[in-house]
C-alpha positions as CSV (number, residue, x, y, z in Angstrom):
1,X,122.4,99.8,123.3
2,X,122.3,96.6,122.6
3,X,120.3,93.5,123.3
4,X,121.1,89.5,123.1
5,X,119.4,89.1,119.6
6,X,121.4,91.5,118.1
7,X,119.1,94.5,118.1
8,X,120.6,98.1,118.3
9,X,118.3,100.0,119.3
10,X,117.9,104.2,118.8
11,X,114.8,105.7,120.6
12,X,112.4,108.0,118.2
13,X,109.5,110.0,118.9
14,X,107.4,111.1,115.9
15,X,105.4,114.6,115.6
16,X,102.7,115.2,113.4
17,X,102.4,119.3,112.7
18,X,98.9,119.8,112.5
19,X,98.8,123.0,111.5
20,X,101.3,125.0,109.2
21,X,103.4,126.9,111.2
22,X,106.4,124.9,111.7
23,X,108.6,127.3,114.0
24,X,108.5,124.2,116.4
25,X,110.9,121.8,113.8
26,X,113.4,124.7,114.5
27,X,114.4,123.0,118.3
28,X,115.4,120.3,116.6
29,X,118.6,119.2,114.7
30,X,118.2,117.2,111.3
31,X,118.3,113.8,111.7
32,X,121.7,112.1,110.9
33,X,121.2,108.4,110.6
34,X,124.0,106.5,112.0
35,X,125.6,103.4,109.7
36,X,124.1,100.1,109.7
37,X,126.9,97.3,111.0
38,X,126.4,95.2,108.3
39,X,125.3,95.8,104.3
40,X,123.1,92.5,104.9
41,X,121.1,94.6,108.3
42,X,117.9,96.9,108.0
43,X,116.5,99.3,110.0
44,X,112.7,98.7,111.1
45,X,110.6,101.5,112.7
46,X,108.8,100.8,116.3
47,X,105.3,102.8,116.6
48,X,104.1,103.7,119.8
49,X,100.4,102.9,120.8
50,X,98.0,106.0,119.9
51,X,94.7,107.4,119.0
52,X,94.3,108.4,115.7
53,X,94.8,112.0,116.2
54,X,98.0,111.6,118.7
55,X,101.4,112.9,118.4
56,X,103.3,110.0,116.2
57,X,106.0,108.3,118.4
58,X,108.8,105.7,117.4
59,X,111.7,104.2,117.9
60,X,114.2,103.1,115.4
61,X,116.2,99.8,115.7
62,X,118.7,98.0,114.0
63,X,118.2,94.8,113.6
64,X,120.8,92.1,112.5
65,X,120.8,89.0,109.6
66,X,121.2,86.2,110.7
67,X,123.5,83.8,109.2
68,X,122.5,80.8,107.2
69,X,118.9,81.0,107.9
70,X,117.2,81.4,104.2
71,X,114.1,79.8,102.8
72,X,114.4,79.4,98.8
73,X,117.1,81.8,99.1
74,X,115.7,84.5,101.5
75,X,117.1,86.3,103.8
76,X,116.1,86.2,107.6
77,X,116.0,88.9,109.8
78,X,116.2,88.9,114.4
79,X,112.8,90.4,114.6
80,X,109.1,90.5,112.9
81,X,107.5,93.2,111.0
82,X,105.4,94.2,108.8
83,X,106.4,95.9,105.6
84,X,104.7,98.9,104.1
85,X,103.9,99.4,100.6
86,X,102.5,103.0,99.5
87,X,103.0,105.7,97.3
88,X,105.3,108.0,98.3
89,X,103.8,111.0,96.3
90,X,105.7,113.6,95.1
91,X,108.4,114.2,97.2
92,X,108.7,117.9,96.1
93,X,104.9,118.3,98.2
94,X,104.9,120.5,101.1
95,X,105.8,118.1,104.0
96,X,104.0,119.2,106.5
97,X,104.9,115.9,109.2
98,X,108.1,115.3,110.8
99,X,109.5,112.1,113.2
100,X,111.8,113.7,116.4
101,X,114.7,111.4,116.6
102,X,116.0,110.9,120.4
103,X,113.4,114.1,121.0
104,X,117.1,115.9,119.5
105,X,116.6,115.3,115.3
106,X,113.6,115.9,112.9
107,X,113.0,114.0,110.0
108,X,110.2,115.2,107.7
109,X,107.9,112.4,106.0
110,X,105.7,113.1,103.0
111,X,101.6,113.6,103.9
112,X,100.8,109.8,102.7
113,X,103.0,108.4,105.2
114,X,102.3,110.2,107.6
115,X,98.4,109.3,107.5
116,X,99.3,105.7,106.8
117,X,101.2,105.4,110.1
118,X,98.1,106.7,111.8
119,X,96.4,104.1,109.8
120,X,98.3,101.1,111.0
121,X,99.4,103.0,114.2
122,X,97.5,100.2,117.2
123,X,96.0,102.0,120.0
124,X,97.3,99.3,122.7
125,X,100.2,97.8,122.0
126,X,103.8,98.8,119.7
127,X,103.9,98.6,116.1
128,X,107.4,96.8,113.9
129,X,107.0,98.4,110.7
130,X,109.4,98.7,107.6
131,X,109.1,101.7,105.9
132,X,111.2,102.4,103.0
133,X,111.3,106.5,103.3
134,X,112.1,106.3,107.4
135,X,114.3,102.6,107.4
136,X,116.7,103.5,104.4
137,X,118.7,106.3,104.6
138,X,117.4,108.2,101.6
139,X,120.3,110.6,101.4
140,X,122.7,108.2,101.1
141,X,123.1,107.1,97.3
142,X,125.6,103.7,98.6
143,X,123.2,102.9,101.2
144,X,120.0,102.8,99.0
145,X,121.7,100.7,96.3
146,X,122.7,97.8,99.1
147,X,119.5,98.1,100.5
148,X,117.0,97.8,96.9
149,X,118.9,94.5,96.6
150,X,117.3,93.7,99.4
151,X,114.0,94.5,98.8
152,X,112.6,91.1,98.1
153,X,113.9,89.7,101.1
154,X,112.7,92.5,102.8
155,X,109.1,92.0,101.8
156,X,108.8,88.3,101.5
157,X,110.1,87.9,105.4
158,X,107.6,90.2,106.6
159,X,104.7,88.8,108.8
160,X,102.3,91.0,106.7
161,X,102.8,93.2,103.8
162,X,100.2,96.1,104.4
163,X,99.2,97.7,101.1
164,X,97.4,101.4,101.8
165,X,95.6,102.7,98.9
166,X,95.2,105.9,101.0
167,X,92.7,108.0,102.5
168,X,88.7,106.6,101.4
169,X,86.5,109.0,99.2
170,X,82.3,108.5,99.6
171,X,82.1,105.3,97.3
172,X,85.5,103.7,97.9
173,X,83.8,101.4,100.6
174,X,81.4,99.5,98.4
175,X,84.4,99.4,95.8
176,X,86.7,97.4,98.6
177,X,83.5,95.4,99.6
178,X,83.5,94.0,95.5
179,X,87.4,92.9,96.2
180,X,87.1,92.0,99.5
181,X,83.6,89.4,98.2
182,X,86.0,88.2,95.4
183,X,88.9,87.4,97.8
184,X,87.3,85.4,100.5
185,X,83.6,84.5,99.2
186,X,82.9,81.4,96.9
187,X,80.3,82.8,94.2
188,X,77.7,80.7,95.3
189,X,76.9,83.5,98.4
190,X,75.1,86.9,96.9
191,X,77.2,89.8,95.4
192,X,77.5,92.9,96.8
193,X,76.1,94.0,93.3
194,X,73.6,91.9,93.3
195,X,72.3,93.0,96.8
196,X,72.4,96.8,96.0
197,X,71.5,97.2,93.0
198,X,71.0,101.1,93.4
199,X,74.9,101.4,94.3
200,X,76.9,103.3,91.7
201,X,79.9,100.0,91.6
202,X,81.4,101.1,88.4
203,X,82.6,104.3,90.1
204,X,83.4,102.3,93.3
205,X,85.4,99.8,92.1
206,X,87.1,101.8,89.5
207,X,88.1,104.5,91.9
208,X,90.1,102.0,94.1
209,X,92.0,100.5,90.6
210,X,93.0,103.9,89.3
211,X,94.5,104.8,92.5
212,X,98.3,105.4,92.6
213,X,99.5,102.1,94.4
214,X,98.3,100.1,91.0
215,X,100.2,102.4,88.4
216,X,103.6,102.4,90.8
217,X,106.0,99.1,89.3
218,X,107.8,99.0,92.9
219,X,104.7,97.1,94.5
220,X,104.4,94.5,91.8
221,X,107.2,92.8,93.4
222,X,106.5,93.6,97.2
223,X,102.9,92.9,96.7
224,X,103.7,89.3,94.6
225,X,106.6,88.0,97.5
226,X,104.3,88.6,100.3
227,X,103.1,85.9,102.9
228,X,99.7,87.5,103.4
229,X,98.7,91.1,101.7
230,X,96.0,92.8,103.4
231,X,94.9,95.7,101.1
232,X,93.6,99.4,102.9
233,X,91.5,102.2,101.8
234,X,90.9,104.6,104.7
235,X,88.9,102.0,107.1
236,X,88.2,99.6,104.8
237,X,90.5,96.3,104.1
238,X,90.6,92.6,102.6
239,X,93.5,90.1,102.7
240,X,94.6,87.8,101.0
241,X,97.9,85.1,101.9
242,X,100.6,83.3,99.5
243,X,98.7,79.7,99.3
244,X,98.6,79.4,95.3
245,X,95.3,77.5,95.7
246,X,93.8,80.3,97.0
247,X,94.9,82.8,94.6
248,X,94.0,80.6,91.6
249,X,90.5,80.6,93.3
250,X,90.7,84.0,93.3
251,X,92.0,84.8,90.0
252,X,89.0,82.3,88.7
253,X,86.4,84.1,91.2
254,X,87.2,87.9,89.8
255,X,86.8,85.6,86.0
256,X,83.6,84.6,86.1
257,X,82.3,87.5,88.1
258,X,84.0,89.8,85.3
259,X,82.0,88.0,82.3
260,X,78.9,87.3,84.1
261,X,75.7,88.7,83.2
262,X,75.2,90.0,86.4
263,X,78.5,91.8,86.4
264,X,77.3,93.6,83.4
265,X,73.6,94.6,84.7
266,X,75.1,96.2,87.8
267,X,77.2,98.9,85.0
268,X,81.0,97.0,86.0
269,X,81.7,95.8,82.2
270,X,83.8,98.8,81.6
271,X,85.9,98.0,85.1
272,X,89.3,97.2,84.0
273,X,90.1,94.2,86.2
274,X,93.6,92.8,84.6
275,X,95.8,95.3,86.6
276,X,94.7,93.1,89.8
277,X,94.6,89.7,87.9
278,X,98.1,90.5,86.4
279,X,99.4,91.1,90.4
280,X,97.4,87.6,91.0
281,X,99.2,85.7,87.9
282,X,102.6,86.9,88.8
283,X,102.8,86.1,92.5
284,X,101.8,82.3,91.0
285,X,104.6,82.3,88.7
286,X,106.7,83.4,91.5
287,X,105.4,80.6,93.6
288,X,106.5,78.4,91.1
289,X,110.1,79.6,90.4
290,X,110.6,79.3,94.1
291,X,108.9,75.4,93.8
292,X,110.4,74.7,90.7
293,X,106.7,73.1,89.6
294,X,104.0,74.2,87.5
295,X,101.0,75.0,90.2
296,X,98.5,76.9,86.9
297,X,96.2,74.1,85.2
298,X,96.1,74.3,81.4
299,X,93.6,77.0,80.0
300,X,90.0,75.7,80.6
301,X,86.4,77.3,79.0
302,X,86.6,79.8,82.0
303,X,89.9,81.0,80.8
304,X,88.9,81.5,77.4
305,X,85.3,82.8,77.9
306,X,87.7,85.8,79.8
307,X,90.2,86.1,77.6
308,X,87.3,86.5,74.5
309,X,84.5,88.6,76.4
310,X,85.0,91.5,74.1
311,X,84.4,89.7,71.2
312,X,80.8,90.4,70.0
313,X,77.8,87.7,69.7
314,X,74.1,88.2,69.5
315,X,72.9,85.9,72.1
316,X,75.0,86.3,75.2
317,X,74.8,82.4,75.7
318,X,77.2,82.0,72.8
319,X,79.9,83.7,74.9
320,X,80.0,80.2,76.1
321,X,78.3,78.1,73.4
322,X,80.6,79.5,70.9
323,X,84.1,78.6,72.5
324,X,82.9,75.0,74.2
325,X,84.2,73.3,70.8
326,X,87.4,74.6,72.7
327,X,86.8,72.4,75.6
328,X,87.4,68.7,75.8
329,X,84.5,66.5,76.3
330,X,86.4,64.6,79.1
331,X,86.7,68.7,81.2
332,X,84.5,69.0,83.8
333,X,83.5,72.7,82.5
334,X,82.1,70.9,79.3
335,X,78.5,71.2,78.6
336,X,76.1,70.8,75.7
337,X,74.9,74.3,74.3
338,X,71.2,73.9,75.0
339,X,69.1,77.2,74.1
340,X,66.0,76.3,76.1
341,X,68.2,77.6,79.2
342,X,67.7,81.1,80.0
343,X,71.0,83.2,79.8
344,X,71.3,83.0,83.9
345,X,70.5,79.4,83.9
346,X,74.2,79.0,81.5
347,X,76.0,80.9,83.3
348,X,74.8,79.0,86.6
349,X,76.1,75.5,85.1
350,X,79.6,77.1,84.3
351,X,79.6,78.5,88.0
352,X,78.7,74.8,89.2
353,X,81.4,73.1,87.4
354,X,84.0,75.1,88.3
355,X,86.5,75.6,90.8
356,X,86.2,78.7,93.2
């Protein structure tokens, strides 16, 4: 069947198995996906409205390039989505979840896919996603290579790229809270650390940055080409879109938070926060290939006062004091070392003269 926009569309239902025996699969065929009309078309999945424990339902469509239409090189596509990025797991897990095809085929899915889709899934209205392991034929070896060269385009035409972290444990909340504060707050407002202190953030925060999506290499691209990420963890989520004002500001906000005395009192110093700042950095430097212009300001005293916290001084107001011979009188960020100011106080009248 197929519509004016070039759409072909095949109808889907997807099944979760909620328990483990799976005689049911056996009604249905495996699925056998049918060949995409062009190498340059994708495949985008169509979720049915639900409530979180509901039967999965879909539809698969094919949907056409179009012609001529790139920005900075980019491929354009005759419908929205939004593009999933995940961990697949390993694929040799029991897969316990299946999507019936034209209620005729069965396609199994791997257990974090399955509850992402419930996840994302809206409970009013369908759902365009792409979804690597359901809109690429995966059994096809030609197939997969036309379509990875693709990715990019793939992910920086998507409305949203939605990042899932996977399911939340006890603490993961107040972990998202911290990135959530350091995405979309200016510093000036109260921390999350600073308002509970009695909250374990080290374990918090550090759980969400050892989770699988930030040791995959696949997202660093998908994640960095994106028009607006919006991060999950079970209910919990924070955005943030490609404006490279906005992610300087919030490279510069997770900075100072990172070497501020605060940061240390609430037990984060040991919080490795480079695997999110290096995501950060690169989608600016992809921002500016695509510009051709520079858009990060030479190094400034917040810049090196990060890239030295590990170095060792007695008084903690020499981790400023003792780099501001760095700093050119003319910078805004320059200040006279004055040790009649409190420790707070110093750090204060960096936070004032910077941008965040």
């Amino acid at each position: 069947m197929t519509f004016g926009f070039g759409a072909n569309i095949v109808t889907d239902r997807v099944i979760k198995n909620h328990s483990t025996n799976k005689k049911w699969v056996n009604r249905y065929r495996e699925y056998e996906y049918r060949q995409l009309d062009h190498p340059k078309d994708i495949r985008v999945l169509e979720l049915a409205p639900g409530a979180p424990n509901d039967p999965l339902r879909a539809r698969i469509i094919h949907i056409s390039h179009i012609p001529g239409t790139t920005e900075h090189g980019i491929l354009g596509w005759s419908m929205q989505y939004d593009a999933l990025s995940y961990v697949w797991g390993r694929t040799s897990d029991n897969m316990s979840s299946y999507i019936i095809l034209d209620d005729k085929y069965a396609l199994s899915v791997v257990p974090n896919l399955d509850v992402a889709l419930r996840r994302f899934r809206s409970p009013t209205v369908p759902r365009i996603l792409w979804v690597d392991a359901i809109c690429i034929n995966q059994q096809s070896v030609e197939e997969r290579g036309t379509q990875i060269t693709l990715m990019l385009d793939v992910y920086a035409r998507a409305e949203n790229v939605q990042i899932w972290l996977g399911t939340a444990s006890k603490d993961n909340a107040m972990g998202m809270e911290v990135l959530k504060y350091l995405a979309q707050n200016t510093l000036h407002e109260l921390s999350p650390w600073d308002q509970m202190p009695e909250v374990e953030f080290f374990s918090a925060l550090n759980g969400i940055l050892q989770r699988g999506w930030f040791q995959r290499l696949w997202v660093v691209q998908e994640a960095c080409v994106s028009r607006k990420a919006i991060m999950t963890c079970g209910n919990d989520s924070f955005q943030w879109e490609n404006n490279p004002s906005q992610i300087l500001k919030f490279i510069r906000r997770i900075k100072y938070a990172v070497i501020s005395p605060q940061w240390e009192q609430a037990g984060l110093s040991q919080v490795n926060m480079d695997i999110f700042l290096q995501l950060l950095d690169l989608q600016v430097q992809h921002i500016e290939r695509q510009r051709g212009e520079i858009l990060r300001p030479a190094p400034d005293i917040l810049d090196i006062a990060y890239s030295t916290r590990h170095r060792q001084a007695v008084d903690r107001r020499d981790k400023l004091f003792a780099i501001m011979g760095l700093v050119d009188q003319s910078d805004r960020t320059f200040f006279r070392p004055d040790y009649s100011m409190e420790v707070e106080k110093v750090f204060k009248g960096l936070l004032d003269s910077i941008e965040i």
